[in-house]
C-alpha positions as CSV (number, residue, x, y, z in Angstrom):
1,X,-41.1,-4.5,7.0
2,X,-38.5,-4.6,3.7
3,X,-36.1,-1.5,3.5
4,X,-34.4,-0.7,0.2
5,X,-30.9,1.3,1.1
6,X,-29.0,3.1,-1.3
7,X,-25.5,3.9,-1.4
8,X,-25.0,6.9,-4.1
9,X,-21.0,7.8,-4.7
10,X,-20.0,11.2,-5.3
11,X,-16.7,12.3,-7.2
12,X,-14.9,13.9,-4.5
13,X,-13.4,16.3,-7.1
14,X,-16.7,17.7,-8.2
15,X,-19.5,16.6,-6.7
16,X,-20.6,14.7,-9.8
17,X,-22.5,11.3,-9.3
18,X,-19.3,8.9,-9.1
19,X,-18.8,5.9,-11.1
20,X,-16.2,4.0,-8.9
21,X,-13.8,4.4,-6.2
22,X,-10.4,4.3,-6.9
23,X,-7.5,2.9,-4.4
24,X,-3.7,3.7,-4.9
25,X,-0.9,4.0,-2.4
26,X,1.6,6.5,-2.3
27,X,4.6,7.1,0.1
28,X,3.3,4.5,2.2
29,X,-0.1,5.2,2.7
30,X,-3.2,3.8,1.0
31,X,-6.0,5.9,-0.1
32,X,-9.7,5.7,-1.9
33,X,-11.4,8.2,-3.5
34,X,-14.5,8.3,-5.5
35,X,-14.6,9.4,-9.0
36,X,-16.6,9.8,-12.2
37,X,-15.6,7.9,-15.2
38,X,-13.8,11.4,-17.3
39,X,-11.6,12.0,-13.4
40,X,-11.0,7.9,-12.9
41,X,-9.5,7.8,-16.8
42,X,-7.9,11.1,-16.6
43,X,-5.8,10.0,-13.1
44,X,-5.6,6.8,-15.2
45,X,-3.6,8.7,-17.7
46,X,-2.2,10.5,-15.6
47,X,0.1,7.3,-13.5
48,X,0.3,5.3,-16.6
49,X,4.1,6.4,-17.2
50,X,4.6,6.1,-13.3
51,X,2.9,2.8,-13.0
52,X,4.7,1.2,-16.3
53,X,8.7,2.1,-14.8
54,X,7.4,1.1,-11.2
55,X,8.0,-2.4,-9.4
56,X,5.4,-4.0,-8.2
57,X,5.6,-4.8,-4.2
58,X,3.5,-7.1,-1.9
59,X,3.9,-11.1,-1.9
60,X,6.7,-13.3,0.0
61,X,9.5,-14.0,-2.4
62,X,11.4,-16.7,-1.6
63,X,15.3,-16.5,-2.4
64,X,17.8,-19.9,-2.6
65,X,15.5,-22.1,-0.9
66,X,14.9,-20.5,2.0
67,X,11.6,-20.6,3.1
68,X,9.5,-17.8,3.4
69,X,9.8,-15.9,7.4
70,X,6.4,-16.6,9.6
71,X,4.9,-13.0,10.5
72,X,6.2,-13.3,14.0
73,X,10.0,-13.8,12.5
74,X,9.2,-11.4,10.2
75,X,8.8,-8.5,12.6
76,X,11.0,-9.6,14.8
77,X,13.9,-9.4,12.2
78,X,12.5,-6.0,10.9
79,X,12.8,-4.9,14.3
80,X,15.8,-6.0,15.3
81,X,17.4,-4.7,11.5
82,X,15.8,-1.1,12.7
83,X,17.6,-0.8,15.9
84,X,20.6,-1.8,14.1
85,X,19.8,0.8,11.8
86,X,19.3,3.6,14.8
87,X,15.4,3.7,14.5
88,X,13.7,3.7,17.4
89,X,10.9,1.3,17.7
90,X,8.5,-0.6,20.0
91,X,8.8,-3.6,20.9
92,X,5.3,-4.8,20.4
93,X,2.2,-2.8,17.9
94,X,2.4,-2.8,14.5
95,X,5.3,-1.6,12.4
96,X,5.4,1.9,10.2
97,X,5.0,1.5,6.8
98,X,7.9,3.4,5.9
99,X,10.4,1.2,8.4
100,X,9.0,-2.1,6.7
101,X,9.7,-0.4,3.0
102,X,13.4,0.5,4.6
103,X,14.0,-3.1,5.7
104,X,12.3,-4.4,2.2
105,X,14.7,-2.3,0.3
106,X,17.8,-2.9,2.3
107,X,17.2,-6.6,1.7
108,X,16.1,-6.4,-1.5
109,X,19.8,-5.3,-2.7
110,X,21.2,-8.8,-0.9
């Protein structure tokens, strides 16, 4: 037996028949949201002064030769840079958002 599924978006502004769904991130968290083509141009517009002043983040840079931390390193220096820092946090999980940008930017300035 053949079955023929749909997936239909819907602008979550309106309830509009959506053309795409839009991700962005903002103050440390990701989001997605659905939107027709006059909404995805108009938020378009919208972040394009934002988005042109803004650095961009994500990728390993590596600075004088070092090379670039394993994830393991990684967290544990992130962690160990928190406590110095007075933030509590666990020794195992994953690590907030907003404590990884913290250490990012504090080692950024280095």
């Amino acid at each position: 037996m053949a079955q023929k599924v749909e997936v239909t978006l819907v602008d979550d502004l309106d309830g509009s028949d959506a053309s795409r769904t839009v991700r962005f991130a903002f103050e440390g968290r990701e989001y997605e949201i659905d939107l027709n083509d006059k909404h995805a141009e108009k938020l378009t517009k919208v972040l394009a002064p934002y988005v042109e002043n803004a650095r961009r983040v994500g990728g390993r840079k590596v600075r004088g030769g070092q090379r670039p931390k394993s994830g393991r390193e990684q967290n544990q220096a992130i962690r160990q840079w928190a406590r110095s820092q007075g933030i509590e946090i666990s020794d195992r999980g994953r690590i907030p958002v907003d404590v990884q940008l913290r250490y990012e930017q504090a080692h950024s300035k280095k």
